[in-house]
C-alpha positions in Angstrom: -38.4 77.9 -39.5 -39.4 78.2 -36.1 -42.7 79.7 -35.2 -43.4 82.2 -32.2 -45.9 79.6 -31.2 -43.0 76.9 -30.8 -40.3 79.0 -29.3 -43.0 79.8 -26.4 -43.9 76.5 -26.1 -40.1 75.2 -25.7 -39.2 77.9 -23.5 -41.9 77.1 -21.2 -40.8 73.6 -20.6 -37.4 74.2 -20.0 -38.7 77.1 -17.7 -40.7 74.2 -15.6 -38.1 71.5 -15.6 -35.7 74.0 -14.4 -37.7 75.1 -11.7 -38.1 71.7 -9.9 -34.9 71.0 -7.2 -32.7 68.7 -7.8 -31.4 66.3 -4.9 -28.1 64.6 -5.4 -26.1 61.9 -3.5 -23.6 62.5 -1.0 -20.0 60.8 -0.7 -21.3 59.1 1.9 -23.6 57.9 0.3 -21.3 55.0 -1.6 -20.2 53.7 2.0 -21.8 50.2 0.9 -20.5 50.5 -2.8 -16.6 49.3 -2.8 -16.6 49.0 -6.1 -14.9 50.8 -9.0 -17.4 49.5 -11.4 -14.8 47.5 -13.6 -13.8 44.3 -11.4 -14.2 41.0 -12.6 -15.2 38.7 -9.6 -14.7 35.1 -10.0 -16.7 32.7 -8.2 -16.9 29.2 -6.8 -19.2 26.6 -5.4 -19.3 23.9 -2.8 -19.9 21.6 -5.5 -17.0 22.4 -7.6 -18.5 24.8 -10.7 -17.0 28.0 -11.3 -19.1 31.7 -12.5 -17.7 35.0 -13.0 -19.7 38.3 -12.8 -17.8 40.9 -14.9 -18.6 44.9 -14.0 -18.9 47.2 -16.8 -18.8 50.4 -15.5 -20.5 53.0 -14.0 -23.5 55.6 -14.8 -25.4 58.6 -13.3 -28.5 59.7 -13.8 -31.3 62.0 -12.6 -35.7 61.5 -13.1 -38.3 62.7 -12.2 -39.6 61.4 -9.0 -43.0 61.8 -10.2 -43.2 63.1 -14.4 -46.9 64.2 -13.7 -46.0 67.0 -10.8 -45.5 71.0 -12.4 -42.6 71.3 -10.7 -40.8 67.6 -10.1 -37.9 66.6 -8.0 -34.8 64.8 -10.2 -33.6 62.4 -8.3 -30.2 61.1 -8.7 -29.6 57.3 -9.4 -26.0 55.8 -9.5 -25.6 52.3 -10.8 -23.4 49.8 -11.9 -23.7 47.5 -15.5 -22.6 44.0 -15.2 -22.4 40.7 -17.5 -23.7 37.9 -15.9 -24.7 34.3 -16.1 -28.6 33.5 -16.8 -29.8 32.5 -14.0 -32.9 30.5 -16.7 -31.2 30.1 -19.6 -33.4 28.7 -22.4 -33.0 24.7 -22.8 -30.5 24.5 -20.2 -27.7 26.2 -22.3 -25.4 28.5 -20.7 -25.3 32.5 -22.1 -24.0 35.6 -20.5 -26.9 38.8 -19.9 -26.2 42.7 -19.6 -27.9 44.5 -16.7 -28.0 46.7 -13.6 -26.1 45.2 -10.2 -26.0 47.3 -7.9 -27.6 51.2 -7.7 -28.0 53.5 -5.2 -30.2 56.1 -5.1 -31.5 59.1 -3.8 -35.0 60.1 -2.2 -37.1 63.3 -1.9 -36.5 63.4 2.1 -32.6 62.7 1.0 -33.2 59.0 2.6 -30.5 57.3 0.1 -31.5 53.1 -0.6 -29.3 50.5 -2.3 -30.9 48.2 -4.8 -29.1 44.8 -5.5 -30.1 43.0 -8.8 -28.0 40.1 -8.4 -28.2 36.9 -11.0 -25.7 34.2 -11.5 -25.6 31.2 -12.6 -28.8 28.8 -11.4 -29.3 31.0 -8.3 -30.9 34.4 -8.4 -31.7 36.6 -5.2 -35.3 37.8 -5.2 -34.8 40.7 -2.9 -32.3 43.3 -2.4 -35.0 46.5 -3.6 -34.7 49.4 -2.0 -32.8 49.1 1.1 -32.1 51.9 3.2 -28.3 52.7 4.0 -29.5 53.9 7.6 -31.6 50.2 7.5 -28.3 48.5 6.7 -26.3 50.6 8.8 -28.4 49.5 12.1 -27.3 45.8 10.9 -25.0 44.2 13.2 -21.8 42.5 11.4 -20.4 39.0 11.4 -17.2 38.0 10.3 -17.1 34.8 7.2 -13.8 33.1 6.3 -13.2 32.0 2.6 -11.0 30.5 0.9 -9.5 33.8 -0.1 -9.7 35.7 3.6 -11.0 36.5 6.5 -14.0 39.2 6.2 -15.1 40.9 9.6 -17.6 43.4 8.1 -20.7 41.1 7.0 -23.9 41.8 6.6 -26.7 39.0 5.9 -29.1 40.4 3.3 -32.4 37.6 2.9 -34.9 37.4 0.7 -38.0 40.3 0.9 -40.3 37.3 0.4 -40.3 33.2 -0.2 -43.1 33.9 -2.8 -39.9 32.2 -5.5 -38.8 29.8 -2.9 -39.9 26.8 -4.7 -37.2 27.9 -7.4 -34.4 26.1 -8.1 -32.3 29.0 -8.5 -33.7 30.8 -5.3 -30.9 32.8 -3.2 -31.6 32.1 0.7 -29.2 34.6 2.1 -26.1 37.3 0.1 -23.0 38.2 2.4 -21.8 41.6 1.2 -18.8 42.9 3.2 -19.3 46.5 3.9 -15.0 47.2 2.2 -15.5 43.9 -0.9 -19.1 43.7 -1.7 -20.6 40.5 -2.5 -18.8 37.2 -1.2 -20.8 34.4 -0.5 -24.6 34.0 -1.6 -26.4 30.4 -0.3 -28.9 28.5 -2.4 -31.9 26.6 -1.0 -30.4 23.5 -2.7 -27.4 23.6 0.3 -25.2 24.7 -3.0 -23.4 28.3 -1.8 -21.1 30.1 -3.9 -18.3 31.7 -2.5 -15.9 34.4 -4.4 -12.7 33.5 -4.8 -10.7 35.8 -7.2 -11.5 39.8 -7.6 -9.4 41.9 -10.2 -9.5 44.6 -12.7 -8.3 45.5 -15.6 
């Protein structure tokens, strides 16, 4: 049975959680997304192995951008789930992980950022938290030809720091094409990985 005491109590804290804003992303927003969220992307390195990230899908969510405030801002937070190589695996043996790849998210002063979480195989990139979509938009592009084609809307995304750099699997620089996403990352060891294949389902 439910008291007076308890109805006034739950009533109050949906009253206060509805009263803080809520600030959503745009459609532009997903300019540097071009993904669907359920591509399998294949690829290869310079010395001849093979790894393939498979997307999982998409989510959306909103929090609090700070729990403690009366009235909070919900922030919305767009990401995609991937399965992906350990970039550590225990004793050397190859397994697959689950995690976040790619989100983009939303600000208080409605300043969207992009956050890469990208892992592989031997070579992970220790950077890619919170960049700004007017940041990368400022970034001039370079064309890279593959195997697979021509890209002439690349950006070079580095490192925020070389605190890891004495990693084996540390990522030096990520080409993401502003239309394809991620196609080429380069490893300290002179080993780069290129994609070759992208399909879905």
């Amino acid at each position: 049975m439910y008291t007076p005491k308890l109805i006034i109590s739950t009533l109050t804290i949906l009253f206060l959680t509805s009263c803080g804003k809520t600030v959503r992303l745009a459609e532009k927003d997903f300019r540097w997304i071009p993904y669907k969220g359920t591509e399998t992307l294949v690829f290869n390195s310079n010395s001849g192995e093979t790894d393939t990230i498979f997307l999982l899908g998409t989510g959306s969510q909103t929090s609090a951008s700070d729990p403690l405030d009366i009235f909070p801002t919900n922030l919305e937070h767009f990401s995609i789930a991937s399965r992906h190589s350990d970039p550590s695996p225990p004793s050397g043996n190859h397994r697959y992980l689950e995690g976040i790849f790619l989100e983009v998210s939303t600000s208080e002063d409605r300043s969207p950022y992009l956050t890469l979480h990208h892992t592989a195989k031997d070579a992970w990139f220790y950077g890619g938290q919170f960049m700004d979509l007017k940041d990368l938009d400022t970034i001039r592009h370079t064309t890279l030809v593959t195997n697979l084609k021509r890209y002439d809307d690349i950006i070079i995304l580095k490192p925020e720091s070389d605190e890891y750099s004495d990693r084996s699997n540390f990522i030096t620089k990520v080409y993401w094409s502003k239309s394809e996403g991620l196609i080429r990352y380069d490893k300290k060891d002179s080993v780069y990985w290129e994609l070759t294949k992208k399909y879905s389902p």
